[in-house]
N, C-alpha and C positions, 0 to 999 in steps of 0.2 A: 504493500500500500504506500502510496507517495506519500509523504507529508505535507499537510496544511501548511500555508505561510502564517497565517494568524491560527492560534489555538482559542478554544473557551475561556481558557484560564488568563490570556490578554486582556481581555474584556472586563474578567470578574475583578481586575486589578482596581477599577473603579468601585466595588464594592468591600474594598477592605478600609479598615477601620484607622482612623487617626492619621493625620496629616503625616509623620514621621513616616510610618510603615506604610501608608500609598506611594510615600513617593519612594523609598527603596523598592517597592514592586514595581513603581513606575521604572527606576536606574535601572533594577533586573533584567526584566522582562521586555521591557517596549522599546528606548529609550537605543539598545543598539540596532533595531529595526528602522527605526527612524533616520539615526546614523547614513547607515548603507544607502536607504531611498534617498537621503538626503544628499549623498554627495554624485549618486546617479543621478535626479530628476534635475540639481544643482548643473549638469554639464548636458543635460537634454532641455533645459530651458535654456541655457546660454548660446545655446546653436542655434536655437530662432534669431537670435536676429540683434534683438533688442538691446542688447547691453549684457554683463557678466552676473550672473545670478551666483547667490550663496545661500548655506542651507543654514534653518534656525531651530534649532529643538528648545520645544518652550523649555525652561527652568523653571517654572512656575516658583520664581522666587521673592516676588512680594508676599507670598501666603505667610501665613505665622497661626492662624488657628482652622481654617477650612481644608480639608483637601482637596485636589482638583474631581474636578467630575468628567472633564477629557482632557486630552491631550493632542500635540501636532506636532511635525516641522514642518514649517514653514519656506517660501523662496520668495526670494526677492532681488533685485537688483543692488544688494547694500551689505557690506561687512558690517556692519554695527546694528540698524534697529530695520524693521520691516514694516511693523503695525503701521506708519503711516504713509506706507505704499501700498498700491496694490498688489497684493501679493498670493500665490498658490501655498495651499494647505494640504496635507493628509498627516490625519489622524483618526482620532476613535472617542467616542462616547462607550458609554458601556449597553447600549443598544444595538450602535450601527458601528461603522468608520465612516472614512467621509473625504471625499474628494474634490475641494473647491477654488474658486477663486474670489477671495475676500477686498471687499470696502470695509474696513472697519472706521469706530467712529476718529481715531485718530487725524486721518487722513483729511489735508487744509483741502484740497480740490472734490471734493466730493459733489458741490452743486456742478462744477464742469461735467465731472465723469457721469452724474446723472444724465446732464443734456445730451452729452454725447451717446448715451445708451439708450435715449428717447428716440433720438436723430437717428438712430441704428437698429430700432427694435426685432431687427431681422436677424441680427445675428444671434439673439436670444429667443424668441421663435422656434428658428428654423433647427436647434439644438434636439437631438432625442427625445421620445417620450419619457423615459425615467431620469430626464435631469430635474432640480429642483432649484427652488430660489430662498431666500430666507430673507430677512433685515434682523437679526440677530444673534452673533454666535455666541453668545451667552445660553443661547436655547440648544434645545437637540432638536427641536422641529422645525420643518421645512415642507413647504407646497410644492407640486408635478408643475413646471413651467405649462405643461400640458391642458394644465385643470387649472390656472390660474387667467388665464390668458394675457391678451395685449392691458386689458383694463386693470386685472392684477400686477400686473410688472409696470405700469404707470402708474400707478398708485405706489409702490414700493419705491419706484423713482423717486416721486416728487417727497415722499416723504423724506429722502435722504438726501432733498437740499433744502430741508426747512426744518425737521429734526434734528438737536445738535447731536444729541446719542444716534441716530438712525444708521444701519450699514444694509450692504448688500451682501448677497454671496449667492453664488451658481455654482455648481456642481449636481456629483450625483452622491448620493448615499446608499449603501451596501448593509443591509442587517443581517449581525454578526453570525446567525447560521448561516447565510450564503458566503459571509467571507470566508468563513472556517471553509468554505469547501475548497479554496483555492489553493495549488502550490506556490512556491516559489514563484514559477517561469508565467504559472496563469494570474496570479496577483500584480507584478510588473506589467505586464501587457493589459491587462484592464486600465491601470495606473494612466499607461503609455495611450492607452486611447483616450482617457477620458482627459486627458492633459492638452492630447491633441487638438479635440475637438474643443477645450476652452481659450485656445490661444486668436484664435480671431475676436472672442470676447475684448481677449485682454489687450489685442492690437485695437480695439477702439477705443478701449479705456482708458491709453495711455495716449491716444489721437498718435497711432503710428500708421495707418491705413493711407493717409494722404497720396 
């Protein structure tokens, strides 16, 4: 039998007790997963185009009494911080994983990158039926672009040039019995597609499309 890239027991890291010992299950367990995809999808985002991408494994190090309830690394065009870039994510809640590209509320251009994603709403559209959208990753939940439609994704627009908290985020989400089902070689290559398919998003976002 091959072995799964993610196990059960990834998942359940989110359900252990006490900030200390999540996050040593986090170092254990997750954390050199994150690594590896991180210094691949690091050198397969830099070949678009765009600029040199580097990878972020959160440190969730302002915490002192919560634990986290997910986790990521992160890409972005930046050795030092990302949050207020647009930036790709994969991580995991103790639900699903999750593979996106984030507006978080950091980010000074956000009424831009809205317009430009209004002025563009095709590239989000015309995206799979199992991608999804959010305005907060603070949440584990997210709506089918499919079942939200043009009027859903304008509304989540405008709110993220008028909301100071407000973000966006596209991707798709994976629960965690399907990701258990994947190896190595099939979990990269879902990775590798769904990254693919968000990178036109991100050429509008950043107005590289001209």
């Amino acid at each position: 039998m091959i072995q799964s890239y993610w196990s059960s027991s990834d998942f359940d890291v989110f359900a252990v007790d006490g900030l200390d010992h999540r996050m040593k299950a986090l170092q254990e367990k997750i954390q050199p997963k994150f690594k590896d995809l991180g210094n691949h999808f690091a050198h397969r985002l830099s070949a678009h185009g765009t600029g040199e991408f580097f990878p972020h494994v959160a440190k969730h190090a302002r915490r002192t009494v919560n634990p986290p309830r997910d986790s990521w690394v992160a890409f972005a065009p930046a050795k030092r911080g990302y949050k207020a870039l647009p930036h790709f994510q994969i991580g995991l809640w103790g639900t699903h994983l999750f593979i996106v590209l984030a507006i978080i509320y950091e980010n000074p251009d956000k009424k831009g990158i809205a317009e430009r994603l209004e002025n563009n709403l095709n590239v989000l559209t015309s995206l799979p039926d199992d991608f999804v959208v959010s305005g907060d990753h603070m949440k584990p939940d997210a709506e089918r672009i499919s079942e939200v439609g043009n009027e859903g994704l304008e509304k989540l627009l405008d709110r993220l040039q008028t909301v100071k908290k407000a973000e966006f985020l596209v991707g798709r989400h994976l629960p965690r019995e399907e990701a258990a089902k994947l190896n190595e070689e099939q979990f990269y290559e879902y990775a590798e597609d769904t990254i693919t398919k968000l990178l036109p998003v991100y050429d509008v976002v950043i107005h590289s499309f001209d």
